[in-house]
C-alpha positions as CSV (number, residue, x, y, z in Angstrom):
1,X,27.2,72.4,149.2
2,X,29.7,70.3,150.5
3,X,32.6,72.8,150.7
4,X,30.2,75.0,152.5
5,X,29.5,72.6,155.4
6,X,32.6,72.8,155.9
7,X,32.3,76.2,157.0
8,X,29.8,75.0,159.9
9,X,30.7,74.3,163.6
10,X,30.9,70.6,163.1
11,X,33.9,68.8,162.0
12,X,34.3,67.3,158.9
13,X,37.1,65.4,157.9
14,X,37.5,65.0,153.7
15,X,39.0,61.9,152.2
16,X,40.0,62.9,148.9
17,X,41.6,61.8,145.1
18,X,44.9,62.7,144.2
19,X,43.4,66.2,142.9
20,X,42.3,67.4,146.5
21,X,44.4,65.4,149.0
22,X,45.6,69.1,150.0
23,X,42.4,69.5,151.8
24,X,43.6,66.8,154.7
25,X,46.2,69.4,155.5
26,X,43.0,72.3,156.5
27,X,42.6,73.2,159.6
28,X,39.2,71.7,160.8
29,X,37.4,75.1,160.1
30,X,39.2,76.6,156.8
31,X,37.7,80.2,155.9
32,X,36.4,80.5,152.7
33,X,39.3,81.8,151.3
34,X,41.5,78.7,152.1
35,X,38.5,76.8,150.5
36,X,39.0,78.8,146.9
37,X,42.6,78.5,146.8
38,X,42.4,75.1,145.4
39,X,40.7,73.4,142.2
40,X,37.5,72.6,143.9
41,X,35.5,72.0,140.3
42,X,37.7,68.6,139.8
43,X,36.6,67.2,143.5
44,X,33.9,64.5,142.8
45,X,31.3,63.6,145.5
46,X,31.7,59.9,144.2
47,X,35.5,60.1,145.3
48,X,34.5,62.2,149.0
49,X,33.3,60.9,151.8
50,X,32.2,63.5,154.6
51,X,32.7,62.3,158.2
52,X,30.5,63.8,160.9
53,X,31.4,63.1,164.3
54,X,29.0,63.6,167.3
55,X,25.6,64.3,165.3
56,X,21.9,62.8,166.4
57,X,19.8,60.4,165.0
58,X,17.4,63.3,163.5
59,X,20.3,65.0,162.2
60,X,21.8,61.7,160.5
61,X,18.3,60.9,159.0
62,X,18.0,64.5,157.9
63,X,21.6,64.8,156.1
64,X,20.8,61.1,154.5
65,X,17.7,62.2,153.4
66,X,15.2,59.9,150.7
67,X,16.6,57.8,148.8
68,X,17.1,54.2,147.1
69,X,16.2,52.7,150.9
70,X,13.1,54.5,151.6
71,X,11.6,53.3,148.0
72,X,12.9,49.9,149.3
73,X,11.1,50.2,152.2
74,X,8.2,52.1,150.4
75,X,7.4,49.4,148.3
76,X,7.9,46.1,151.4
77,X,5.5,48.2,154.0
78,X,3.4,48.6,151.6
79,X,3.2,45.0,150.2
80,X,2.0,44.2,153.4
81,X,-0.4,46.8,153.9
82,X,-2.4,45.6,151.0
83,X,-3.4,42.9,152.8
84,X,-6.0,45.0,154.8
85,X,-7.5,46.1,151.8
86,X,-7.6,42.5,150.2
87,X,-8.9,41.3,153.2
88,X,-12.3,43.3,152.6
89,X,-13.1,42.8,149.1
90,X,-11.4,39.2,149.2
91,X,-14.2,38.3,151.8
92,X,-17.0,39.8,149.8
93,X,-16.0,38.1,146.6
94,X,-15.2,34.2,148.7
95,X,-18.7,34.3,150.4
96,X,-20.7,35.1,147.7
97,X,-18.8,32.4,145.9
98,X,-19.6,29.7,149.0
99,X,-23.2,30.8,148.5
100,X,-23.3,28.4,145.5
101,X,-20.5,25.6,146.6
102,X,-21.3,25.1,150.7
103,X,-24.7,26.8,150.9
104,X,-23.4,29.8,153.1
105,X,-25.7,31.1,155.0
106,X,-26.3,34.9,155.9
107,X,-25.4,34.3,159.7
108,X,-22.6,32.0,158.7
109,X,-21.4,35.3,156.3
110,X,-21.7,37.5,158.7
111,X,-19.6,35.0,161.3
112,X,-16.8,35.0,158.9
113,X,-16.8,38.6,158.5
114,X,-17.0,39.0,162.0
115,X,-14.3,36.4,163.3
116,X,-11.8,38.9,160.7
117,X,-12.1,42.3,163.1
118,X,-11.9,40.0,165.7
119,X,-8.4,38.8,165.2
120,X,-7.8,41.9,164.2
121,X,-9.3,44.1,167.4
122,X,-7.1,41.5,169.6
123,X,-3.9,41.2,167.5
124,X,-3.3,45.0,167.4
125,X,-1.9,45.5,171.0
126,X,0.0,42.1,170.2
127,X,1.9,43.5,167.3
128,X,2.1,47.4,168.7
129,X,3.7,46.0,172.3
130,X,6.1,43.8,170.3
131,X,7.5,46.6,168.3
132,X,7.9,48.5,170.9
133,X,9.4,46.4,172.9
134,X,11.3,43.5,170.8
135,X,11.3,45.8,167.4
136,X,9.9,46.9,164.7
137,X,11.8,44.5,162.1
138,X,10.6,41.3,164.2
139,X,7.3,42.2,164.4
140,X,6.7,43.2,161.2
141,X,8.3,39.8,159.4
142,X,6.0,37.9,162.0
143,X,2.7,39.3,161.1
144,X,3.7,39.0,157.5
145,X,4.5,35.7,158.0
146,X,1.4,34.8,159.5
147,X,-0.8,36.4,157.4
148,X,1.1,34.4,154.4
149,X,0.9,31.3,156.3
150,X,-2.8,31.3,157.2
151,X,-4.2,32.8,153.6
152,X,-2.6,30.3,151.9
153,X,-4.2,27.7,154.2
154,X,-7.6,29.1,153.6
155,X,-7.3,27.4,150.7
156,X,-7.4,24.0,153.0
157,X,-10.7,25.1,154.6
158,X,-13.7,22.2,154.0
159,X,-16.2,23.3,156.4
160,X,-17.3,27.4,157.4
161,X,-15.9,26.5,161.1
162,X,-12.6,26.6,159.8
163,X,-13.0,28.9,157.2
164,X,-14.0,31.1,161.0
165,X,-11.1,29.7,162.4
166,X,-8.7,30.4,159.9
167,X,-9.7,34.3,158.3
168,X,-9.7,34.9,161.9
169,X,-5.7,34.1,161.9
170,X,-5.2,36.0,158.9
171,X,-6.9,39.1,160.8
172,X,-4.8,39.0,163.6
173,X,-2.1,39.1,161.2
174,X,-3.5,41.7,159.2
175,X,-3.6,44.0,162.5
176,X,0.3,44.4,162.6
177,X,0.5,46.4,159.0
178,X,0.9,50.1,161.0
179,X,4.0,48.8,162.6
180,X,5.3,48.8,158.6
181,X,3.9,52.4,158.2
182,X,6.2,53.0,161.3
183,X,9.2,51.5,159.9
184,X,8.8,53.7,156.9
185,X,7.8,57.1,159.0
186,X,10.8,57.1,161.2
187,X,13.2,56.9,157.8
188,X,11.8,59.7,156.6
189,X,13.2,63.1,157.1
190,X,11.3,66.4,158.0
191,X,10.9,67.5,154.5
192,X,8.8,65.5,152.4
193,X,7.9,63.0,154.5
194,X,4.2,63.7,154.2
195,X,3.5,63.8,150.9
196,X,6.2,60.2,150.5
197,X,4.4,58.4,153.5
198,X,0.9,58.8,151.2
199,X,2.9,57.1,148.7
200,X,1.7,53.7,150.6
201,X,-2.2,54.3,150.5
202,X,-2.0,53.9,147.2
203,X,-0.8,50.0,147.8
204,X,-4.5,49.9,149.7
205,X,-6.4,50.8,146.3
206,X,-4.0,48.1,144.7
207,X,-4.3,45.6,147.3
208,X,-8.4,46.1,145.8
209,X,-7.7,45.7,142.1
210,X,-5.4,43.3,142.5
211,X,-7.7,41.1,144.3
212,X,-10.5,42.3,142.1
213,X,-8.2,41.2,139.1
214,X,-7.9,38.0,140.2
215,X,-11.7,37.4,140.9
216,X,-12.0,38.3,137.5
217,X,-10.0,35.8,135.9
218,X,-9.5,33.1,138.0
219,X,-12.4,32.8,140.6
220,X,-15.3,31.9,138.3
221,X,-12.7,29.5,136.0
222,X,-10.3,27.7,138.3
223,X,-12.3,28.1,141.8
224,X,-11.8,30.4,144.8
225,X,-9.1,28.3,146.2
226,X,-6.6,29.1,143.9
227,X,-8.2,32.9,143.8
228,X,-7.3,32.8,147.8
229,X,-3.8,31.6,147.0
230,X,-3.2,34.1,144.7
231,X,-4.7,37.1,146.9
232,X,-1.7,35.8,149.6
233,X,0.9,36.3,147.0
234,X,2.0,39.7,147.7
235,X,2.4,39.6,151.4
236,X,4.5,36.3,150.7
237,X,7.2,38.2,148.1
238,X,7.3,41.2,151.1
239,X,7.6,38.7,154.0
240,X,10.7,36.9,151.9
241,X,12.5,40.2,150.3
242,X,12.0,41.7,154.0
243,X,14.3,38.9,155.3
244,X,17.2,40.3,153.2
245,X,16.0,43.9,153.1
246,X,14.4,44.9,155.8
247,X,16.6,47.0,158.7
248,X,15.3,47.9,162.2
249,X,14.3,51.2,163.1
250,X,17.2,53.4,163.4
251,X,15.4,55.5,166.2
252,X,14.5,52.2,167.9
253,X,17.5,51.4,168.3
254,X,18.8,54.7,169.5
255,X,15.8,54.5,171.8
256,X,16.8,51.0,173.4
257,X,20.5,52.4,173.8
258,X,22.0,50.2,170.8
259,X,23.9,53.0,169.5
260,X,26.3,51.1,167.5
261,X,23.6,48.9,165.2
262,X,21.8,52.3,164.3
263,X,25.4,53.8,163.6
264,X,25.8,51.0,161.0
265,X,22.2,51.0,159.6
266,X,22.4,54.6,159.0
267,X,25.8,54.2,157.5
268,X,24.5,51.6,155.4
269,X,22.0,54.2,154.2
270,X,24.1,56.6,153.3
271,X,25.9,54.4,150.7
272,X,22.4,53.6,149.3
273,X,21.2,56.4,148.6
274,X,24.6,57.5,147.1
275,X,25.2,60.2,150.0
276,X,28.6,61.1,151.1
277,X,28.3,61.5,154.3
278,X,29.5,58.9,156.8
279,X,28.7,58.9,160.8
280,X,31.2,58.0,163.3
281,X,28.7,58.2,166.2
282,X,25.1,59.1,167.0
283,X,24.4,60.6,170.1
284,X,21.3,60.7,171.9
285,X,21.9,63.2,174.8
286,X,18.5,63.7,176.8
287,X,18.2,59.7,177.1
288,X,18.4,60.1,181.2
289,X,15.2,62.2,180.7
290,X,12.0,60.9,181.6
291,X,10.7,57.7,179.2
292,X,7.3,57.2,178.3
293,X,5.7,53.9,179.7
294,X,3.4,52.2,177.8
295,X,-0.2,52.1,176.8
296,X,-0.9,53.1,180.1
297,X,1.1,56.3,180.2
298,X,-1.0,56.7,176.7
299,X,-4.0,56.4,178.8
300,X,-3.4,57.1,182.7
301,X,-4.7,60.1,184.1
302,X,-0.9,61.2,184.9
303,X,0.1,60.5,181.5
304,X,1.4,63.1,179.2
305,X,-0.4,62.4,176.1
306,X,-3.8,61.4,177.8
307,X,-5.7,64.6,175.8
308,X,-3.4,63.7,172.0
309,X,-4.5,59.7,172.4
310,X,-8.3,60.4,173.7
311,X,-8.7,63.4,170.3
312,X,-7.0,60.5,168.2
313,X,-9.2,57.8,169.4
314,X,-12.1,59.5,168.9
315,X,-11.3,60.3,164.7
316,X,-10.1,56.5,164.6
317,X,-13.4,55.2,165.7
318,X,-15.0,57.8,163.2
319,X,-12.7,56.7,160.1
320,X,-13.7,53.1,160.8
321,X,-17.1,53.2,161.2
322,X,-17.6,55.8,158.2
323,X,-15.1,54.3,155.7
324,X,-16.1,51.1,156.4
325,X,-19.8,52.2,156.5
326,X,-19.9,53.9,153.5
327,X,-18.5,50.6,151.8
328,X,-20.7,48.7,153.1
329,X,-24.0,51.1,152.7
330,X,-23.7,51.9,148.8
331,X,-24.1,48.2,147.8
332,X,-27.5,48.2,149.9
333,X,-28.6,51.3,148.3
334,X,-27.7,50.8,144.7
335,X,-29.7,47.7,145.2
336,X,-32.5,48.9,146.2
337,X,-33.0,50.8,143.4
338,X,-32.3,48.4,141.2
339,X,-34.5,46.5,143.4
340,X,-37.3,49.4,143.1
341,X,-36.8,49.8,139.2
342,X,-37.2,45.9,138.3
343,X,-40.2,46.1,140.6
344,X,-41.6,49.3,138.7
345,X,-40.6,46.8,135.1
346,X,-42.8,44.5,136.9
347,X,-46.1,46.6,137.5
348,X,-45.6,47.7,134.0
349,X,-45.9,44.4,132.3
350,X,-48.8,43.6,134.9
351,X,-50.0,46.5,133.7
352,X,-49.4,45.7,129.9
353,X,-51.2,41.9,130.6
354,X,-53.8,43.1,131.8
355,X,-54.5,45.2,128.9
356,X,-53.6,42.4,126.6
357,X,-56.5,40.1,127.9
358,X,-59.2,42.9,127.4
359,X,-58.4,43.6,124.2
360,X,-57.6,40.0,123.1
361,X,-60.7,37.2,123.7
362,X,-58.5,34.3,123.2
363,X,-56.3,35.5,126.1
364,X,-58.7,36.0,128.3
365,X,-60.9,32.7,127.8
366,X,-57.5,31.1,129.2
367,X,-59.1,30.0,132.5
368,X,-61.6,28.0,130.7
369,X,-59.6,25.5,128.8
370,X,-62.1,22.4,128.7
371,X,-59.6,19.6,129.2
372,X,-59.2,19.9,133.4
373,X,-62.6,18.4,134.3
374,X,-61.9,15.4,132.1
375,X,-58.6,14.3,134.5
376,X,-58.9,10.8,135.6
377,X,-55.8,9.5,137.3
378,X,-56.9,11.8,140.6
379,X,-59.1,9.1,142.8
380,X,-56.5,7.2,142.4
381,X,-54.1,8.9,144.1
382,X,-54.9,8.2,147.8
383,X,-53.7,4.1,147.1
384,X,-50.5,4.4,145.5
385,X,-47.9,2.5,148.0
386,X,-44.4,3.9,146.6
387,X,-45.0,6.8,148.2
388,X,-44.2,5.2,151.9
389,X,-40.8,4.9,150.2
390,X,-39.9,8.7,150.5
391,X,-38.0,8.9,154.1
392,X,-35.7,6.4,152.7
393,X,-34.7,7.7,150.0
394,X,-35.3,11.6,151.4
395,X,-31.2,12.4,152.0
396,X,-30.3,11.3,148.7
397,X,-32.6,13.3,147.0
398,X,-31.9,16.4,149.2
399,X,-28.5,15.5,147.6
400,X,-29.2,15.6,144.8
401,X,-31.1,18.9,144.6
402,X,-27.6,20.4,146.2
403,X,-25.9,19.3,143.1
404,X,-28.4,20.5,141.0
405,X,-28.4,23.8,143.2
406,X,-24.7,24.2,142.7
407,X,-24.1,23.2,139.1
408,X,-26.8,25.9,138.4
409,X,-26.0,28.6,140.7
410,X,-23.3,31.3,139.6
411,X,-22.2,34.3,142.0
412,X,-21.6,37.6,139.4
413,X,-20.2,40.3,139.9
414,X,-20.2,43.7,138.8
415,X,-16.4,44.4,138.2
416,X,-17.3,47.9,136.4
417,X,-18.8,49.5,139.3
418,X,-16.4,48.3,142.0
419,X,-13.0,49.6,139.7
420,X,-15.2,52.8,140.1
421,X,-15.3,53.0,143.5
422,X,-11.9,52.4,143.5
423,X,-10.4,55.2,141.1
424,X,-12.5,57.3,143.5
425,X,-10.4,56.2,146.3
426,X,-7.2,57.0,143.9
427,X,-8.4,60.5,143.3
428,X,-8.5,61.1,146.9
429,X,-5.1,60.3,148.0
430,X,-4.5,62.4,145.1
431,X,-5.8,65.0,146.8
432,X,-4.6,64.7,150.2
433,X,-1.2,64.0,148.3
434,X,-1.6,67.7,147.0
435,X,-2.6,69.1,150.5
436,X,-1.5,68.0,153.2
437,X,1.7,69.6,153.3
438,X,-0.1,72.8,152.6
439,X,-2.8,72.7,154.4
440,X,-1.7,70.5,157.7
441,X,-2.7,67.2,158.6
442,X,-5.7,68.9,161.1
443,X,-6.9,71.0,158.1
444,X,-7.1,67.8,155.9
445,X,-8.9,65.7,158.1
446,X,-11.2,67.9,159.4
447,X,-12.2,69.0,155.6
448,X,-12.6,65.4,154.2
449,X,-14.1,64.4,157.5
450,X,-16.7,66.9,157.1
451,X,-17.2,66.8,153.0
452,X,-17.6,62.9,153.8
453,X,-20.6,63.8,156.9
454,X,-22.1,65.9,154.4
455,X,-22.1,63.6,151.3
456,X,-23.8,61.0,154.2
457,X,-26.6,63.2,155.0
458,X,-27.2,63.4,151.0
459,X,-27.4,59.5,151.0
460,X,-29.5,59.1,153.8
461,X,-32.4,60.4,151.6
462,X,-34.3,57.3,149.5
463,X,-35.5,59.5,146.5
464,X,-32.4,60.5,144.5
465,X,-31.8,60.5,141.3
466,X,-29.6,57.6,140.1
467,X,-26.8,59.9,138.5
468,X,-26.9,62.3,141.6
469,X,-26.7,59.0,143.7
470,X,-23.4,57.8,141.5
471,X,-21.6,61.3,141.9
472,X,-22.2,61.6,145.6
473,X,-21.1,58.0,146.6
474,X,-18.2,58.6,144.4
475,X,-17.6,61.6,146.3
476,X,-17.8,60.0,149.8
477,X,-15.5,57.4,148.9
478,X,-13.2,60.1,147.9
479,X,-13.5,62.4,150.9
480,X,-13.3,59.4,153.5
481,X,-9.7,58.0,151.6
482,X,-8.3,61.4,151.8
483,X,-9.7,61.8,155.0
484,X,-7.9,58.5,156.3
485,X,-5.0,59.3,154.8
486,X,-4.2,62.2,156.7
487,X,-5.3,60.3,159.7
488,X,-2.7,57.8,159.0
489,X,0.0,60.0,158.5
490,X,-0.7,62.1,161.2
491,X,-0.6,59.6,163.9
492,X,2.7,58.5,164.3
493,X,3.6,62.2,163.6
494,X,2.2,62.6,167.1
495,X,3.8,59.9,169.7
496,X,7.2,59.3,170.9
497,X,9.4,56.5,169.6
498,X,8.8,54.5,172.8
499,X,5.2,54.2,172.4
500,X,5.0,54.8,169.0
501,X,3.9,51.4,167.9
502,X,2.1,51.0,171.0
503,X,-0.2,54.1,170.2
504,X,-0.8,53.1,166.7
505,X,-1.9,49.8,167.5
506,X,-4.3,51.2,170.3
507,X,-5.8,54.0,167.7
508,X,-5.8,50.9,165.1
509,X,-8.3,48.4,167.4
510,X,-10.3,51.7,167.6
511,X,-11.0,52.0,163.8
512,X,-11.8,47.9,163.9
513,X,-14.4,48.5,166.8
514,X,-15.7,51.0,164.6
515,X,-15.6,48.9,161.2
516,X,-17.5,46.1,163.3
517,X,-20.2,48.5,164.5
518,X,-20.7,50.0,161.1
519,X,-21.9,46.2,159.8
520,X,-24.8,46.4,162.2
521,X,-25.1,50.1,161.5
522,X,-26.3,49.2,157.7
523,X,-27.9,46.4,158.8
524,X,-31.7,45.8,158.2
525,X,-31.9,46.7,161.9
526,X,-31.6,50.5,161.2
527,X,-33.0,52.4,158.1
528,X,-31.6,54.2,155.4
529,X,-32.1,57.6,156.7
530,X,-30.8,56.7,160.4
531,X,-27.6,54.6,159.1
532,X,-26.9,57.7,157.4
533,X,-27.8,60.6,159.5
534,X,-25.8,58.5,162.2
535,X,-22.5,58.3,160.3
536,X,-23.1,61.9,159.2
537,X,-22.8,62.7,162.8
538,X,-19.5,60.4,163.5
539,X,-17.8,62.0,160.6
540,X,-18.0,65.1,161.7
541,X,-16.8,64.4,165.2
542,X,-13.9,62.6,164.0
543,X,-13.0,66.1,161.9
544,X,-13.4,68.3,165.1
545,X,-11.8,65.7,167.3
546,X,-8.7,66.5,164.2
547,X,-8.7,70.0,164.3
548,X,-8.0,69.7,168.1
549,X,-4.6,68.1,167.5
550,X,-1.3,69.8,167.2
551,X,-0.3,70.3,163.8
552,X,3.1,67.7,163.0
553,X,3.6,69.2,159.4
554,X,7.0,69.9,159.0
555,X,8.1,69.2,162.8
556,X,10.6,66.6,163.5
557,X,9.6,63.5,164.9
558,X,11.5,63.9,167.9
559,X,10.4,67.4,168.7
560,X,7.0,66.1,169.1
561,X,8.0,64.9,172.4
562,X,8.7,68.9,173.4
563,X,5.0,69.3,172.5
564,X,3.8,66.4,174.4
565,X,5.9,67.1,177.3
566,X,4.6,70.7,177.3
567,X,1.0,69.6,176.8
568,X,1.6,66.9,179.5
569,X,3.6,69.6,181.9
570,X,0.1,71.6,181.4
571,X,-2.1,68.7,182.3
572,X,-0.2,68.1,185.3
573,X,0.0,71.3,186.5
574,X,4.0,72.2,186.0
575,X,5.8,74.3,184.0
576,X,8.5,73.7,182.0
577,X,11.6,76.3,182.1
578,X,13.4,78.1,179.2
579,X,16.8,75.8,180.5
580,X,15.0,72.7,180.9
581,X,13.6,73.0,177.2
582,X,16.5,73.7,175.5
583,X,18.0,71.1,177.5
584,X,16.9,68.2,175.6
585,X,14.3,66.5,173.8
586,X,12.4,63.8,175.7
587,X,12.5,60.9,173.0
C-alpha cells in the first residue's frame, strides 16, 4: 500500500534501512517500474516513515486512522459520560435511603431531583461556549473535575438544603459530558466512526450497573455515604488519567489557526497507533471563508443552520422527555399492579374470614367475650395528674419514635428487575451498533422513535397482562436507547467545528427541559392513559423531526459545512456556484 502511494500526486519522501536507502535517490513520482526494480519484500513499515507535506486536517485524521489513541480516548470520554447515567439511578437509590435516616419527604425528593436538571439545564451553554471558545481539553478536565469534587462532597451533606445545593453542582458538572463525545468524534475518521462512537453508550448502561453494584453491596452495609463516594470514583480516575492523556481537538485547533499544536498532536498520533505516516504541515485553505458565530448564528433568522438546529431541537426534547419518561413511568405501573394484586390477596382472605366465622361458632361469638364490661380502672381516668406532664417531655419522645422509626425502617430494592431494564438498554445499542451505518442515522431514529411511540400507546392501557406488560417495557427501553444513540451520534455529525460544542450543549439543555417535564408528566397529576398517549405523541415527532435531517453517514465532518452552507445559501435566498463550491469547505 505504501509503495503505491507513492504513485499518487503528493510527495512522499521515504526514510529507509540499509536494504532500501536506494529509494532516496527516486524521483518524487517513480513509475511502477522504478518501484519493482528493487527488493521491496525486505522494506519494513516499522523501519519507514512516510512524509506528507501540504495535506488537511481531514486528510491527516483519515490516513491515521483508529487506533491505540482513539481506545484511549474511547475509554476517558466515556468515564465521564457515566456520570449522567449514575446520576439517575444514584438519586433513586440515595432518596429512598434518606426516607429512613432524615425522614425525606416527597417534595423534598422531588427538590433534589429537581435542583439536578437544573444545574444541568444552566451548565450546558457554560461548558458548550467554553469548548468552543477556550477548548475542548479545558472544558472537559473542568466539568470532570467538578463533578468529582462535588460527589465526593455529597458525602458531607447533613441536612436536604445541602444535599439541594450540592447534587445541583454535580449536575452542572454532569452537563459538560457531550463536549467528551466531541473530543472523541472529531478523532474519528469517515469510516467507522459510527459504529466506534456507539462504543461509549455502552459506558451509560455501566455507569447503571456499576452504581447499581455498589447499592448492592455497600449501601445497605456501610451507609450511602461511602456508596456516594464510590459512585464518584470513575469520573475521578478519567479527570486524573485525562491530565496526562488527554490532547485538544486537532480540528480545534486547526479552527483557531494553531496549526503547529495540531501538527504535533496528529504527529503524536501517528506514532501511537503505529502508522507510518508523518505530517510536515496541515493546511487549512478556506479559513478566510465565512465562520459561523455562535449560538446565535445556530438560531438567528440569518443563520445557516436555523432549519438543522430547530429539526434537532425538536428530537432532543422528544428523547428526553420519552427516555426519561419511560424510566420513570414503568416503576408506577409495575406498582400498581402489584399494588392491584395484593389488594385482590386482600379481598380474598376477607373473603376467606368471612366464611370462616359462619362455619365456625367459636369465631364468630368473638365480639362477645364477657370480660370488657367488668373494666374498672376507667372512672378513674379523668384525675390522673401525670398526664399535664406531656408537653414537656413531648420532643424527647418525638425523638425517640425517630429512632425507633429509623432503626426499623429499611429501603429494598429490587436489583433483579432494574439489571433487566438495563440488559434491555444493552441490546439496543446493540442494535443501533448493527444499523446505523446501514441504515443512516435518520432511518435509525426515526424507526426506534417510532417502535418506542408505539410500545407507549401499548402501556398507556391499565389492563395488561403482567408478561405482555414485561416484554413491552423491555421493548421501549430498548427502542428509546437505540433511538438516542443515533441521536447522539448524529448530532455533532451535523455542525461545524466552530459551533460544534456550542450546538451540542444547546440540543443537550433541550433533552434536560424535556427530562424535567417528563417528572410531572408521570406524576399523579396526569393518568396512565394520558402520560402515555402524550409521550406516544412526542416520540413520534422526535422520529419525523429525524427523518428531516440530512443524512452524515459516511460524510466527512468537514463536508458537512458544504451541506449547511448550501442549506443556509437556500434559506437566504443565494446560490452557491460550481467555482465557489469547489473552492473550499467552510469549516
Amino acid at each position: 500500500n505504501l509503495l503505491e502511494e507513492c504513485l499518487s500526486p503528493s510527495i512522499f519522501h521515504f526514510k529507509s534501512s540499509e536494504d532500501c536507502k536506494e529509494v532516496d535517490k527516486m524521483s518524487p513520482n517513480p513509475s511502477q517500474e522504478d518501484l519493482t526494480a528493487y527488493e521491496v519484500r525486505s522494506w519494513s513499515t516499522n523501519e519507514l516513515e512516510v512524509h506528507s507535506e501540504s495535506v488537511t486536517i481531514e486528510e491527516a485524521i483519515e490516513t491515521v486512522g483508529i487506533g491505540r489513541t482513539q481506545w484511549i480516548l474511547l475509554v476517558l470520554c466515556g468515564l465521564t459520560f457515566m456520570s449522567d447515567a449514575a446520576e439517575v439511578t444514584f438519586l433513586s437509590f440515595v432518596t429512598e435511603q434518606l426516607k429512613c435516616d432524615w425522614g425525606l419527604t416527597s417534595s423534598q425528593e422531588t427538590s433534589i431531583a429537581q435542583a439536578v436538571f437544573v444545574g444541568m439545564i444552566l451548565g450546558a451553554p457554560v461548558w458548550g461556549w467554553m469548548a468552543d471558545k477556550v477548548g475542548r481539553r479545558m472544558s472537559f478536565l473542568l466539568s470532570s473535575v467538578v463533578i468529582t469534587g462535588f460527589g465526593f462532597g455529597t458525602c458531607l451533606c447533613q441536612n436536604v438544603p445541602q444535599l439541594i445545593g450540592v447534587r445541583g453542582v454535580v449536575g452542572f458538572g454532569v452537563a459538560g459530558l457531550p463536549v467528551g463525545f466531541d473530543i472523541l468524534a472529531e478523532a474519528l475518521p469517515t469510516e467507522g466512526r459510527g459504529k466506534f462512537l456507539l462504543y461509549i453508550e455502552y459506558f451509560w448502561t455501566l455507569g447503571s450497573l456499576f452504581v447499581n453494584a455498589c447499592a448492592w453491596i455497600f449501601l445497605e452495609s456501610y451507609g450511602w455515604q461511602i456508596f456516594t463516594a464510590l459512585a464518584a470514583v470513575p469520573t475521578l480516575l478519567s479527570s486524573v488519567a485525562g491530565l496526562f492523556l488527554l490532547p485538544e481537538s486537532p480540528r480545534w485547533l486547526i479552527e483557531e489557526g494553531r496549526d503547529k499544536e495540531a501538527l504535533t498532536i496528529v504527529n503524536q498520533w501517528a506514532t501511537r497507533n503505529g502508522s507510518p505516516h508523518r505530517f510536515t504541515s496541515l493546511i487549512e485553505p478556506h479559513r478566510e471563508h465565512h465562520k459561523v458565530g455562535g449560538v446565535k448564528e445556530l438560531c438567528s433568522s440569518r443563520g445557516r443552520l436555523r432549519r438543522t438546529t430547530i429539526l434537532m431541537l425538536m428530537v432532543w426534547f422528544g428523547f428526553g422527555l420519552s427516555y426519561y419518561g419511560i424510566v420513570s413511568l414503568l416503576p408506577r405501573i409495575f406498582q400498581a399492579e402489584a399494588s392491584a394484586t395484593e389488594t385482590t390477596t386482600q379481598m380474598v382472605v376477607a373473603s376467606t374470614t368471612a366464611a370462616a366465622l359462619v362455619e365456625e361458632p367459636s369465631l364468630a361469638a368473638w365480639p362477645t367475650i364477657a370480660p370488657l364490661p367488668t373494666m374498672a380502672p376507667l372512672p378513674a381516668f379523668p384525675t390522673v395528674a401525670p398526664l399535664m406532664a406531656l408537653p414537656t417531655d413531648a420532643p424527647a419522645m418525638a425523638t425517640a419514635r425517630r429512632l425507633e422509626h429509623a432503626a426499623s425502617c429499611k429501603a429494598s430494592f429490587d436489583f433483579k428487575d432494574i439489571s433487566i431494564a438495563s440488559a434491555s438498554e444493552i441490546l439496543g445499542v446493540l442494535f443501533a451498533v448493527a444499523i446505523i451505518d446501514r441504515w443512516g442515522r435518520c432511518k435509525t431514529q426515526g424507526f426506534f422513535y417510532a417502535l418506542g411511540a408505539i410500545t407507549a400507546f401499548i402501556l398507556s392501557f391499565r389492563s395488561i397482562d403482567f408478561t405482555v406488560l414485561t416484554v413491552v417495557s423491555s421493548v421501549a427501553r430498548l427502542s428509546q436507547m437505540a433511538a438516542s444513540c443515533a441521536t447522539w451520534v448524529h448530532t455533532p455529525e451535523l455542525f461545524p467545528t466552530a459551533v460544534r460544542a456550542e450546538a451540542h450543549a444547546l440540543m443537550n439543555v433541550m433533552s434536560k427541559v424535556g427530562a424535567f417535564l417528563s417528572q410531572y408528566l408521570v406524576s399523579d397529576s396526569f393518568s396512565q392513559i394520558a402520560c402515555g398517549l402524550m409521550m406516544a405523541a412526542i416520540s413520534l415527532s422526535a422520529g419525523i423531526s429525524a427523518m428531516m435531517l440530512q443524512e452524515t453517514a459516511g460524510v466527512d465532518l468537514a463536508d458537512m459545512s458544504d451541506v449547511s452552507s448550501e442549506e443556509g445559501d437556500s434559506d437566504l435566498g443565494g446560490d452557491s456556484s460550481d467555482e465557489e463550491r469547489e473552492s473550499g469547505r467552510v469549516e
